[in-house]
Biopython code that builds the backbone (N, CA, C, O; Angstrom):
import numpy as np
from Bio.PDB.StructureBuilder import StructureBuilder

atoms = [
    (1, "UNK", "N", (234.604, -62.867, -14.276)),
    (1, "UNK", "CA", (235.510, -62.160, -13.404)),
    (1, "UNK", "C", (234.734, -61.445, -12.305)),
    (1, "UNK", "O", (235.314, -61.370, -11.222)),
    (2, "UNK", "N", (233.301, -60.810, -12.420)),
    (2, "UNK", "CA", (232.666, -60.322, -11.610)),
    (2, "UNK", "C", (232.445, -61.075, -10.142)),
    (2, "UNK", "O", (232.335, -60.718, -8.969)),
    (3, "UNK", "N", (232.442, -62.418, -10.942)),
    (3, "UNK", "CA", (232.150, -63.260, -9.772)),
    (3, "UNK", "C", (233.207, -63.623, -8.444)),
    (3, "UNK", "O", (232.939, -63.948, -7.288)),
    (4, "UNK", "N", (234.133, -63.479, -8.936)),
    (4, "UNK", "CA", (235.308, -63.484, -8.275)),
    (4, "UNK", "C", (235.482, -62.035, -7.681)),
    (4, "UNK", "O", (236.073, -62.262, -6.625)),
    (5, "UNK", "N", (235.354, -61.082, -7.742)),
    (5, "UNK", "CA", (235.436, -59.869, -7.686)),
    (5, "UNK", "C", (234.622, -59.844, -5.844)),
    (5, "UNK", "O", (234.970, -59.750, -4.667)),
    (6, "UNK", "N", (233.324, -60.008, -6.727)),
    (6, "UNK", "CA", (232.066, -60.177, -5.423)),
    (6, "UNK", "C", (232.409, -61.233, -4.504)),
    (6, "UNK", "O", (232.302, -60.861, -3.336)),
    (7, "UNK", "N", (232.846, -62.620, -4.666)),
    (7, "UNK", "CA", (232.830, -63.122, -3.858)),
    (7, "UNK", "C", (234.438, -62.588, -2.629)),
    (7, "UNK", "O", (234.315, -62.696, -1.409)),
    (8, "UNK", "N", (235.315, -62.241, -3.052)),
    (8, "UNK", "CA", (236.066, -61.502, -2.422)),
    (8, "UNK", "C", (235.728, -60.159, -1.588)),
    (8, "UNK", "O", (235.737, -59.965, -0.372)),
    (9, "UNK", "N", (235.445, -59.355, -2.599)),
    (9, "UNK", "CA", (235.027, -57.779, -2.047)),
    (9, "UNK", "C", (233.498, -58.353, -0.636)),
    (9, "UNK", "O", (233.037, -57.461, 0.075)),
    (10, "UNK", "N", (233.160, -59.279, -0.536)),
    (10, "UNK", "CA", (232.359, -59.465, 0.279)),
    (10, "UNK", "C", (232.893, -59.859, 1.839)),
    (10, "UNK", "O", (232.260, -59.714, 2.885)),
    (11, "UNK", "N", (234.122, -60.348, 1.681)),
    (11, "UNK", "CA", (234.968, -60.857, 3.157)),
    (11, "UNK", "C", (235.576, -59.612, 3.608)),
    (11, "UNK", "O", (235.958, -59.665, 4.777)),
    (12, "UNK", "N", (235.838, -58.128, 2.801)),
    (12, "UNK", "CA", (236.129, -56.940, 3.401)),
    (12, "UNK", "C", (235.222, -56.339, 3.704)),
    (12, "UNK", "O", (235.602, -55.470, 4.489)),
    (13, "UNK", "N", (234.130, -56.277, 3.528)),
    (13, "UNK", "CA", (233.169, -55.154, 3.995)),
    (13, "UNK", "C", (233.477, -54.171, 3.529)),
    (13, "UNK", "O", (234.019, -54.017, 2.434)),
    (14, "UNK", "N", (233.053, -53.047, 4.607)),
    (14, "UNK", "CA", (233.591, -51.770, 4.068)),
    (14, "UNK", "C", (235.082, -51.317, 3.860)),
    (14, "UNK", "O", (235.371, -50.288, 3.249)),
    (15, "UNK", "N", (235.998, -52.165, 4.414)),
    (15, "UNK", "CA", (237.430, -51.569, 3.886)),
    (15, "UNK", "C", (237.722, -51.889, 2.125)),
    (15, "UNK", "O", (238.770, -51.680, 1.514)),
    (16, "UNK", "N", (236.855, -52.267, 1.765)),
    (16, "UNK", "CA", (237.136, -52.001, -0.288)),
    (16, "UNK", "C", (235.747, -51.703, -0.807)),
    (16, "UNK", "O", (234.740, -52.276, -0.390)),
    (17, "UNK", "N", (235.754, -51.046, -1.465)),
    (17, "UNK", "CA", (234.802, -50.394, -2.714)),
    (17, "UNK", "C", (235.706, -50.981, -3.874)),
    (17, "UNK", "O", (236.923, -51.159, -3.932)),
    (18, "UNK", "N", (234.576, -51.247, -4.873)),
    (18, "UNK", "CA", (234.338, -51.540, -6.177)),
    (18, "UNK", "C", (233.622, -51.301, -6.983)),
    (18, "UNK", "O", (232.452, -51.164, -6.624)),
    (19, "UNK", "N", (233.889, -51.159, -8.207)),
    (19, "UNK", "CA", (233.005, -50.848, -9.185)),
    (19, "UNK", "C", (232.676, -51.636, -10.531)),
    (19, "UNK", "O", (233.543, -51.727, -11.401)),
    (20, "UNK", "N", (231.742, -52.056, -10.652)),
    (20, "UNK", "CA", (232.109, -52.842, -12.249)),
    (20, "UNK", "C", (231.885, -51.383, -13.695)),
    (20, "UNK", "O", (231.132, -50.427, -13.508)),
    (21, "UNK", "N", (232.481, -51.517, -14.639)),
    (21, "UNK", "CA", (232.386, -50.447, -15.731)),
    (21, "UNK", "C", (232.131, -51.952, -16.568)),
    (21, "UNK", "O", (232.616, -53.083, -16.616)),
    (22, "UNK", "N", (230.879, -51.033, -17.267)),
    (22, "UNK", "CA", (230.190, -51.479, -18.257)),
    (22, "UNK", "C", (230.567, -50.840, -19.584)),
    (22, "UNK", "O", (230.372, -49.636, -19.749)),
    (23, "UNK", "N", (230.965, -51.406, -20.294)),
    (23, "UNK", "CA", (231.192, -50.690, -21.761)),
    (23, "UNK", "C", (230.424, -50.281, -22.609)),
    (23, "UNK", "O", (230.549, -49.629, -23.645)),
    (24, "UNK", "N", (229.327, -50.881, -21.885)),
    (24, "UNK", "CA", (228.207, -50.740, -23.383)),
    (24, "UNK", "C", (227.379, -49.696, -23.142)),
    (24, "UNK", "O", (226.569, -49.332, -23.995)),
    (25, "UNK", "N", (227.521, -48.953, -21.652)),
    (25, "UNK", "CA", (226.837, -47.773, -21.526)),
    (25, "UNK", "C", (227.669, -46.501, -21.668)),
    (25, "UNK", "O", (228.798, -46.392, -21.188)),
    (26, "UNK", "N", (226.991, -45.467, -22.413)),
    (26, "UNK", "CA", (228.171, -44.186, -22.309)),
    (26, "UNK", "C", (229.038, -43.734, -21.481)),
    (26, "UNK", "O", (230.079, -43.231, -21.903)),
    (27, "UNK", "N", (228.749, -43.839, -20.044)),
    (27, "UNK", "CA", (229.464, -43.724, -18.945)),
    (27, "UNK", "C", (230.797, -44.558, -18.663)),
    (27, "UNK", "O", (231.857, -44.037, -18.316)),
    (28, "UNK", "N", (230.582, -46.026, -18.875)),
    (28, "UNK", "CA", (231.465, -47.243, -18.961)),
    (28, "UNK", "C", (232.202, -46.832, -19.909)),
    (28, "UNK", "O", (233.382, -46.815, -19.559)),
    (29, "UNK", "N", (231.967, -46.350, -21.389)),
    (29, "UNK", "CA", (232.683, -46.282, -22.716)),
    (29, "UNK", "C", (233.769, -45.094, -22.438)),
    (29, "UNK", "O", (234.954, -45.307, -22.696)),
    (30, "UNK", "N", (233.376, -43.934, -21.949)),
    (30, "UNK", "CA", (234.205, -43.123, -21.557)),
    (30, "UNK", "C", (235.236, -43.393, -20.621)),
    (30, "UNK", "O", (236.364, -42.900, -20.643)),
    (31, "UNK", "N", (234.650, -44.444, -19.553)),
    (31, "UNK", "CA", (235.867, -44.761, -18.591)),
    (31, "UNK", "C", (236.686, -45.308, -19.209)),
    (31, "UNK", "O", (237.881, -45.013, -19.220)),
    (32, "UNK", "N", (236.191, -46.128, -19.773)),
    (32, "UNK", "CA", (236.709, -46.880, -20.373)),
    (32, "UNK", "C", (238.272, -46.897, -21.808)),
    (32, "UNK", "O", (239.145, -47.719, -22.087)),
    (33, "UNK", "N", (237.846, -45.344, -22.409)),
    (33, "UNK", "CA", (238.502, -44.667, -23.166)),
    (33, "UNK", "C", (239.549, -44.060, -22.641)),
    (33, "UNK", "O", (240.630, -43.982, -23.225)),
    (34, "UNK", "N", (239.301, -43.553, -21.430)),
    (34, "UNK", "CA", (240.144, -43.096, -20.695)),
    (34, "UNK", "C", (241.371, -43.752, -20.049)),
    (34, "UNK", "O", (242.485, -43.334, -20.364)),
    (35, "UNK", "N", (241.278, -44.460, -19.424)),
    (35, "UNK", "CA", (241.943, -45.815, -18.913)),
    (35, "UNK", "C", (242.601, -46.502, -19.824)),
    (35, "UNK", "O", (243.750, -46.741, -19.453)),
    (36, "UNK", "N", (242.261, -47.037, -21.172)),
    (36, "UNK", "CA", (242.882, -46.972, -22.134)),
    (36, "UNK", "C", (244.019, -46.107, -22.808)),
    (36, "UNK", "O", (245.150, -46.459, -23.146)),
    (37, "UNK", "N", (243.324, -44.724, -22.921)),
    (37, "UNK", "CA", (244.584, -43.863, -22.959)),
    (37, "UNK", "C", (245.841, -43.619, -22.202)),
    (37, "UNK", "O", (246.959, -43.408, -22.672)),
    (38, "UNK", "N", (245.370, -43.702, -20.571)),
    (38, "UNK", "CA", (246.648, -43.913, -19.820)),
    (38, "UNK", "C", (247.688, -45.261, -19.980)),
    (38, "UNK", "O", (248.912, -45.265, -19.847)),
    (39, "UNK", "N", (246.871, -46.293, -20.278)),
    (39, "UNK", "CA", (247.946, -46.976, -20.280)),
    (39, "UNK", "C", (248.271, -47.120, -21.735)),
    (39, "UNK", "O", (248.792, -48.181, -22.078)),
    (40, "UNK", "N", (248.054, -46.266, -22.574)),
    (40, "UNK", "CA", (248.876, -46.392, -23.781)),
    (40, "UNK", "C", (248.540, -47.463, -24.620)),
    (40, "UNK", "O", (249.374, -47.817, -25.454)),
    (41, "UNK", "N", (247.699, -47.912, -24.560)),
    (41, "UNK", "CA", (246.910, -48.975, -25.510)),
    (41, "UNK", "C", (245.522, -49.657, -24.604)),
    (41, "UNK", "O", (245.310, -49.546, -23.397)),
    (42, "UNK", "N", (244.676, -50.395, -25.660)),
    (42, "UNK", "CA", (243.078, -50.853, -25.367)),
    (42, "UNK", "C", (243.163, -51.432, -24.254)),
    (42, "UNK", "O", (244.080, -52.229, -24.059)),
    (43, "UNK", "N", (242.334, -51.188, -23.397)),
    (43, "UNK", "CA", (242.407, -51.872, -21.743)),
    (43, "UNK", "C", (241.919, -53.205, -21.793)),
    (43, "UNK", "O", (240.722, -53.302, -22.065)),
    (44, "UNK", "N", (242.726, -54.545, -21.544)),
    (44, "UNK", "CA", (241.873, -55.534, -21.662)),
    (44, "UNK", "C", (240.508, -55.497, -21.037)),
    (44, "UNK", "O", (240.082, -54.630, -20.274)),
    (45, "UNK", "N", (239.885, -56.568, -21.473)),
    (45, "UNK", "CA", (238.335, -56.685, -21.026)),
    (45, "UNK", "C", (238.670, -58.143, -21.104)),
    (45, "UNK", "O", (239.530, -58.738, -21.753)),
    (46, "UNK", "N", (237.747, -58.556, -20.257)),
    (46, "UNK", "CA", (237.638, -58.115, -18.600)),
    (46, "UNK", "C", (239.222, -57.855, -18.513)),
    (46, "UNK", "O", (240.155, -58.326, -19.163)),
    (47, "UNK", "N", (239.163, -56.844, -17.365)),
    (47, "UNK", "CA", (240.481, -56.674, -16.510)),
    (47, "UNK", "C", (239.788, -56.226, -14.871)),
    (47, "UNK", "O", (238.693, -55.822, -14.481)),
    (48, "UNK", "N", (241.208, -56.587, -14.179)),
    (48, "UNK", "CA", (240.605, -55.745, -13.147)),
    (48, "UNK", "C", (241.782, -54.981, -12.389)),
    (48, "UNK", "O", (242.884, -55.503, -12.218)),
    (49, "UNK", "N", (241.521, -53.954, -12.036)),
    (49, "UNK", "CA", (242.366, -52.205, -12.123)),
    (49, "UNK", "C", (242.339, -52.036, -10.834)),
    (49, "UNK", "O", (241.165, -52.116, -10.471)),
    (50, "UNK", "N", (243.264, -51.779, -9.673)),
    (50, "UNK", "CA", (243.050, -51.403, -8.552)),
    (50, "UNK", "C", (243.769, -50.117, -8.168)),
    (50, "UNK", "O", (244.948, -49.866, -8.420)),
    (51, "UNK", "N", (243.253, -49.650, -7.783)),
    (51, "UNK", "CA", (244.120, -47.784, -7.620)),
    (51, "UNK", "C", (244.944, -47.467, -8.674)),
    (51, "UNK", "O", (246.147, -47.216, -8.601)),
    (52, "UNK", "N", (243.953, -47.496, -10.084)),
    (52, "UNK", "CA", (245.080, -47.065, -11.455)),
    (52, "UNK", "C", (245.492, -48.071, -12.009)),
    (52, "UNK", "O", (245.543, -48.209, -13.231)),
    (53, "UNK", "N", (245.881, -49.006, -11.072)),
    (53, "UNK", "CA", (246.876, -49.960, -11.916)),
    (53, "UNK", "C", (246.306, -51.009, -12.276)),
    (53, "UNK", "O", (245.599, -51.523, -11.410)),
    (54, "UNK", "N", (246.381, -51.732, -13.662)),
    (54, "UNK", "CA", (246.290, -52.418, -14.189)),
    (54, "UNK", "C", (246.983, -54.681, -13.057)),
    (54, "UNK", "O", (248.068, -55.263, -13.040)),
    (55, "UNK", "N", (245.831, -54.975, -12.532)),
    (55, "UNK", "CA", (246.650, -55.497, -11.840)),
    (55, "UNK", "C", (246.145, -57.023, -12.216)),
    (55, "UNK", "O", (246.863, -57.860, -11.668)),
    (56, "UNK", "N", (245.185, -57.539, -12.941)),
    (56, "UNK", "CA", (244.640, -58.507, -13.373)),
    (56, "UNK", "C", (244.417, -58.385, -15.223)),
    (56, "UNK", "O", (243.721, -57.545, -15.792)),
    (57, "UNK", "N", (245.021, -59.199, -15.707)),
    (57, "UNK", "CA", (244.453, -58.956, -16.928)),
    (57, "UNK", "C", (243.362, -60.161, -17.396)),
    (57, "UNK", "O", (242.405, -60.044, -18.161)),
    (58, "UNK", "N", (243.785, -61.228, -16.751)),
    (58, "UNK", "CA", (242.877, -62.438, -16.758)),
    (58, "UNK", "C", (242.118, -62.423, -15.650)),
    (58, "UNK", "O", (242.268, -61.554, -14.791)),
    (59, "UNK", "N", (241.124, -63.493, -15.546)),
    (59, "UNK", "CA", (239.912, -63.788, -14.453)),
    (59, "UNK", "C", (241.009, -64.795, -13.285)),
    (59, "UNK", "O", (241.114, -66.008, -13.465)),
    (60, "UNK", "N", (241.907, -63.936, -11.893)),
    (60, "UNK", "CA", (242.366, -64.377, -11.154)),
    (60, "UNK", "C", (242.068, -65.520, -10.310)),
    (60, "UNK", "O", (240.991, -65.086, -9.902)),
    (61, "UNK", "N", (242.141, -66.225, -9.947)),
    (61, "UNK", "CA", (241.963, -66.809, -8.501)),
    (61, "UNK", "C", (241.322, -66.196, -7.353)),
    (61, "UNK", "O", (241.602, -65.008, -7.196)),
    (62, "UNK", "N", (240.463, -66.761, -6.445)),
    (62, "UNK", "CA", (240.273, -65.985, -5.408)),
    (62, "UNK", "C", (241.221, -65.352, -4.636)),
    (62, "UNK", "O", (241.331, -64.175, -4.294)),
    (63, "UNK", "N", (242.271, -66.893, -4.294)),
    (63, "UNK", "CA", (243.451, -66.434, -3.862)),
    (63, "UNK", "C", (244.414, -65.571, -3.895)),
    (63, "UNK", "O", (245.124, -64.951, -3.103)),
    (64, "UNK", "N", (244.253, -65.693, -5.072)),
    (64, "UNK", "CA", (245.750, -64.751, -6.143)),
    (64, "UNK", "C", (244.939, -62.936, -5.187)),
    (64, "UNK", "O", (245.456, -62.242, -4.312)),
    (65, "UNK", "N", (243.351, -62.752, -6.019)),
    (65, "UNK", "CA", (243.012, -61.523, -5.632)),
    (65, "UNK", "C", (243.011, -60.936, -4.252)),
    (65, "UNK", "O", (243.147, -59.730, -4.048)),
    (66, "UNK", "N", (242.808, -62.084, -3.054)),
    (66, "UNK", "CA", (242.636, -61.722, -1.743)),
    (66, "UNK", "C", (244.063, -61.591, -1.387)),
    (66, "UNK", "O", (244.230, -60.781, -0.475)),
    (67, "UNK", "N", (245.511, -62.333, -1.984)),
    (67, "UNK", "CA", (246.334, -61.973, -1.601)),
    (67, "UNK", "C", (246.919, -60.470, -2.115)),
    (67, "UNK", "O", (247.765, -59.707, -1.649)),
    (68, "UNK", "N", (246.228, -60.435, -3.057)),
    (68, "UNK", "CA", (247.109, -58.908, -3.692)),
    (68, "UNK", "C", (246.379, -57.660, -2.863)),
    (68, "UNK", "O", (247.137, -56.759, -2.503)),
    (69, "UNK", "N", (245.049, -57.544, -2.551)),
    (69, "UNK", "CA", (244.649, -56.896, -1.837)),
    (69, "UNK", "C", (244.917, -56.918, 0.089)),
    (69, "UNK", "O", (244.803, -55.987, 0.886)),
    (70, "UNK", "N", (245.215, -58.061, 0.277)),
    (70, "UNK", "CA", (245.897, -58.033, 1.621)),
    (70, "UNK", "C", (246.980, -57.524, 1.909)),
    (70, "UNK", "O", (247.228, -57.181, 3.065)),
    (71, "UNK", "N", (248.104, -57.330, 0.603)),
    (71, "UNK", "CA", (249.304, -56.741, 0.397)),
    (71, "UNK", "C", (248.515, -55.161, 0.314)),
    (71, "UNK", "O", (248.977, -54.334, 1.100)),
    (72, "UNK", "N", (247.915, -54.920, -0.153)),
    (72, "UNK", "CA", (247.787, -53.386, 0.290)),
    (72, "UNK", "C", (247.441, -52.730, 1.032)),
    (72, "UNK", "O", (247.948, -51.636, 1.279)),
    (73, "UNK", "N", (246.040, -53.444, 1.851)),
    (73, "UNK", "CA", (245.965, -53.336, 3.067)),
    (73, "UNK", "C", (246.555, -53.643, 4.135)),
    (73, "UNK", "O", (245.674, -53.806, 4.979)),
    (74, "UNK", "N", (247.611, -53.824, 4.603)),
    (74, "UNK", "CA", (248.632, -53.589, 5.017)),
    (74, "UNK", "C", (249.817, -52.706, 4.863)),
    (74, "UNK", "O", (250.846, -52.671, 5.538)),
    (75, "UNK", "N", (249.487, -52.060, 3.920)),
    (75, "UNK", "CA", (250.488, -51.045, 3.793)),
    (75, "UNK", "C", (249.736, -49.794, 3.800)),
    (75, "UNK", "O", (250.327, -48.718, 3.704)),
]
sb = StructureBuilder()
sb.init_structure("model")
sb.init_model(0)
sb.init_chain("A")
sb.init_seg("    ")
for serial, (resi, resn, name, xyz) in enumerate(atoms, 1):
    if name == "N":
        sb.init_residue(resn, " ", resi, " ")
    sb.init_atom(name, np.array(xyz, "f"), 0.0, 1.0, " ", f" {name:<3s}", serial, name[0])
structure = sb.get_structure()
């Protein structure tokens, strides 16, 4: 999923930031716990989360991702 992630987040430049969370480091585990708690059960892994929301639970398409983020940038 990373890969898809990067090869996207690379055609915006600076209009998107990203982050990957690692689970296996304390920092990741806590986000990770957290995020979980909001949505009321275990956060899939891989997922990928855009402003809070839970918006990929599987490894998307390029397409699928550049269109969902074009929908927000635009708004």
């Amino acid at each position: 999923m990373t890969r898809v992630v990067e090869a996207v987040a690379a055609e915006y430049g600076d209009r998107l930031n990203w982050q990957k969370i690692v689970t296996n480091d304390l920092a990741g585990a806590k986000r990770y716990q957290n995020y979980s708690k909001s949505l009321g059960r275990p956060a899939p892994v891989p997922c990928i989360v855009i402003e809070g929301k839970l918006v990929f639970e599987t490894t998307p398409s390029t397409e699928a991702l550049k269109a969902y983020i074009d929908r927000l940038l635009e708004n």
